[in-house]
C-alpha positions in Angstrom: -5.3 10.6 -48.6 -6.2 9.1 -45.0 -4.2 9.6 -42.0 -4.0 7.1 -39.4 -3.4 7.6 -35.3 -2.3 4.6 -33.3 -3.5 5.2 -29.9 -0.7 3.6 -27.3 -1.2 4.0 -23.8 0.0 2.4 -20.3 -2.8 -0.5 -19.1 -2.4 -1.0 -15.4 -3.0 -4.3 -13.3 -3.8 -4.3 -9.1 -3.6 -6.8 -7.3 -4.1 -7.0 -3.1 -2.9 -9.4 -1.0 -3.6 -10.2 2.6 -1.2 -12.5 4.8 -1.8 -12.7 8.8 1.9 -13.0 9.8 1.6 -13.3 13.4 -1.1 -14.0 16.2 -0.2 -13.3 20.2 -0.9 -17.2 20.9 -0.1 -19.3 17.6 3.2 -16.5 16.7 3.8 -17.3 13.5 2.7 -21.2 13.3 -0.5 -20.4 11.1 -1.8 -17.6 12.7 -5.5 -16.2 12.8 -6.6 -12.4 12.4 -7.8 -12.0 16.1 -7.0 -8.8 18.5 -3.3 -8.5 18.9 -2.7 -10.4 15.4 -0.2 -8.9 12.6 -1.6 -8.1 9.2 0.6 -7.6 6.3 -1.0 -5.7 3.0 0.4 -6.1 -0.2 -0.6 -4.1 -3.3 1.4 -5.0 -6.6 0.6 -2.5 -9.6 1.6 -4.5 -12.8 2.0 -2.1 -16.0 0.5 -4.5 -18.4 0.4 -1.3 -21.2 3.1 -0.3 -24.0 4.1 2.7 -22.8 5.8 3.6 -19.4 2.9 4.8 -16.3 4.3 8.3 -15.2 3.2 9.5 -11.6 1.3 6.4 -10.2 -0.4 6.7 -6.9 -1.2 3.9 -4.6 -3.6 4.9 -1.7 -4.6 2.5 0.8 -7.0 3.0 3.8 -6.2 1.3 7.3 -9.0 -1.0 7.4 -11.3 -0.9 10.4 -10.4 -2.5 13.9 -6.9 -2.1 12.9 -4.2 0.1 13.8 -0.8 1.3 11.5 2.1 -0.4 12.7 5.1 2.7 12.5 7.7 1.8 9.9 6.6 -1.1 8.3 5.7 0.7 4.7 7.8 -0.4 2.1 7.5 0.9 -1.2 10.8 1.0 -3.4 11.1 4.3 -5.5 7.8 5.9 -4.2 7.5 8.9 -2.1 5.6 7.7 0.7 2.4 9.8 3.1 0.5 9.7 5.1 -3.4 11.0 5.9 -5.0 11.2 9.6 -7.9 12.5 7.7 -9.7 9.5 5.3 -7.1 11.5 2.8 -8.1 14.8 2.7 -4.7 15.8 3.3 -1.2 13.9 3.3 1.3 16.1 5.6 0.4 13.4 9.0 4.2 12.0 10.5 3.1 8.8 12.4 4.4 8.4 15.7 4.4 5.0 17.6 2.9 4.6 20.2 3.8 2.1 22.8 2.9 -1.3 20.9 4.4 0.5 17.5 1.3 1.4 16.2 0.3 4.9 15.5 -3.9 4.9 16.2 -4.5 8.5 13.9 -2.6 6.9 10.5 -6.1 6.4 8.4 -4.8 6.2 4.6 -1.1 5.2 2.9 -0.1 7.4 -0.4 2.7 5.9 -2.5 4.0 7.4 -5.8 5.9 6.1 -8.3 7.1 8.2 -10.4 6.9 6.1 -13.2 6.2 2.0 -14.0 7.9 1.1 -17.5 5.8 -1.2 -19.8 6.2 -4.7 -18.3 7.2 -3.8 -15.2 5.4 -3.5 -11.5 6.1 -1.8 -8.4 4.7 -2.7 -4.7 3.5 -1.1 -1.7 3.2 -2.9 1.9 2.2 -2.2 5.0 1.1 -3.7 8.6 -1.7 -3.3 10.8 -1.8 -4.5 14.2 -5.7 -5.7 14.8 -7.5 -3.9 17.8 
């Protein structure tokens, strides 16, 4: 007799977006990354698989010559943290400063608790460029 196994498992797709939203001398008339600009991040996490993603975890570092602008994480359904470290630990509560922006925030952690076949889920955040 032969016994079969089908292997199913969850595939997952990422894709990152960048979008400069605002600039300090075009606003938001197609603005340039320069100091003072606003920089949205967008991270979509596709489940391209046949089986549901359980426990999914976004991290995304601040990039370089940027700062975290307080409060502008969106990430539906995920629990949300936050690393002053590079991500060695996640227990940092940003504090805004007095442009918004919160200089220590290094690294963004979202989990999902799960992404059904098919579906996607999406993290964002803003950085203020130094």
């Amino acid at each position: 007799s032969l016994n079969g196994y089908k292997v199913v498992s969850a595939e997952l797709d990422v894709e990152k977006t960048t979008v400069v939203i605002s600039d300090p001398f075009n606003l938001n008339v197609n603005p340039k990354a320069i100091p003072g600009a606003t920089v949205g991040y967008q991270v979509v996490v596709t489940n391209i698989g046949l089986v549901t993603a359980d426990n999914v975890t976004v991290v995304d570092s601040v990039p370089a010559n940027s700062s975290f602008i307080v409060g502008s994480v969106t990430a539906p359904g995920a629990a949300v943290t936050y690393s002053n470290d590079g991500g060695a630990t996640w227990a940092y509560n940003p504090v805004a400063g007095g442009n918004g922006t919160d200089t220590a925030v290094t690294d963004i952690r979202a989990i999902f608790p799960s992404i059904a076949a098919a579906a996607s889920v999406q993290e964002n955040f803003q950085v203020l460029i130094d």
